[in-house]
N, C-alpha and C positions, 0 to 999 in steps of 0.2 A: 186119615185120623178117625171116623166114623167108624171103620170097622174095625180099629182097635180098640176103640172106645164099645162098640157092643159085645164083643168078643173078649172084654176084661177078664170076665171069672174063669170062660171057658180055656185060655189061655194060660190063666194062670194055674189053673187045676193041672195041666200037663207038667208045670215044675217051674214055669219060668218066675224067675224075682221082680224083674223091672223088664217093662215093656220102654221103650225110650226113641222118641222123636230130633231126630238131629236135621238142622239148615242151616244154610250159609246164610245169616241172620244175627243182627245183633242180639242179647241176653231181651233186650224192651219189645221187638217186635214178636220175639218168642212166648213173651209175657202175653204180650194181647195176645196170640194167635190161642195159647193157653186159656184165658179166658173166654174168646168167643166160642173155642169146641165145649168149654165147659169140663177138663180133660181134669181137674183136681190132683189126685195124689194118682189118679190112674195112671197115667202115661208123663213121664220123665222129658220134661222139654231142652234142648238142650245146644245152645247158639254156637255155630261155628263160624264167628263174623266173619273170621278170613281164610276160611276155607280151607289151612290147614291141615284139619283132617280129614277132608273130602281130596284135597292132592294128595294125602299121603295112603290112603286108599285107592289114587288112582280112578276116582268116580268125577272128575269134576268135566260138566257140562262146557261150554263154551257156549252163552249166548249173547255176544257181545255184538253179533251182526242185527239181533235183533233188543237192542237197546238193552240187554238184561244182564250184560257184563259175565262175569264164572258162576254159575251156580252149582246144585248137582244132582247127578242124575239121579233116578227113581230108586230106589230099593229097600228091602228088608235084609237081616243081619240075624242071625243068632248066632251067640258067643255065650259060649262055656267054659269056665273058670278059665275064663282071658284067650279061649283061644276060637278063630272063626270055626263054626261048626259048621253053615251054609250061610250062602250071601246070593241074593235074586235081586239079581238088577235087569230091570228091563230094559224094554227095545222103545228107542224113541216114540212118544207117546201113546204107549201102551200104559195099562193099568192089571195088571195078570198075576205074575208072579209076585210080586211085593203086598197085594192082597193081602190083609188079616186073617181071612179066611184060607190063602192058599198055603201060609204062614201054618194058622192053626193044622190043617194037616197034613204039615208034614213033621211036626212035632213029636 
């Protein structure tokens, strides 16, 4: 979240409309999570309590051996008038390609 949030303008200057944050999370923890980044009209929060969209992308985590039940995995997404344009999902606990900044360029 931090380097979408510093990487706002530069981001959008390349074309993008909505930069948008998705978890498997209800609509109220999305909300706080929203206000402690501080994330305003910047960044598009956006609850997938049940994960729904995360199974039907095929990204959903399993961590239920370590008390965390389905969550999902890591990644960034850019979609263009509705269609995936590139999708970087990383490798268990990595932090690389889903980067803002790896995002930014490849824009």
């Amino acid at each position: 979240m931090p380097g979408f949030l510093a990487n706002h303008d530069a981001i959008k200057a390349k074309g993008v409309d909505t930069i948008a944050c998705i978890s498997v999370n209800d609509p109220f923890v999305m909300g706080a999570w929203a206000k402690d980044q501080g994330t305003g009209d910047k960044v598009m929060m956006l609850g997938d309590g049940n994960g729904e969209f995360t199974e039907a992308m095929g990204l959903v985590l399993d961590a239920t051996r370590n008390g965390l039940g389905r969550r999902s995995q890591r990644y960034a997404m850019v979609v263009e008038d509705g269609t995936i344009k590139g999708l970087f999902v990383e490798k268990p606990g990595a932090f690389e390609v889903s980067a803002a900044e790896a995002v930014l360029k490849g824009l």
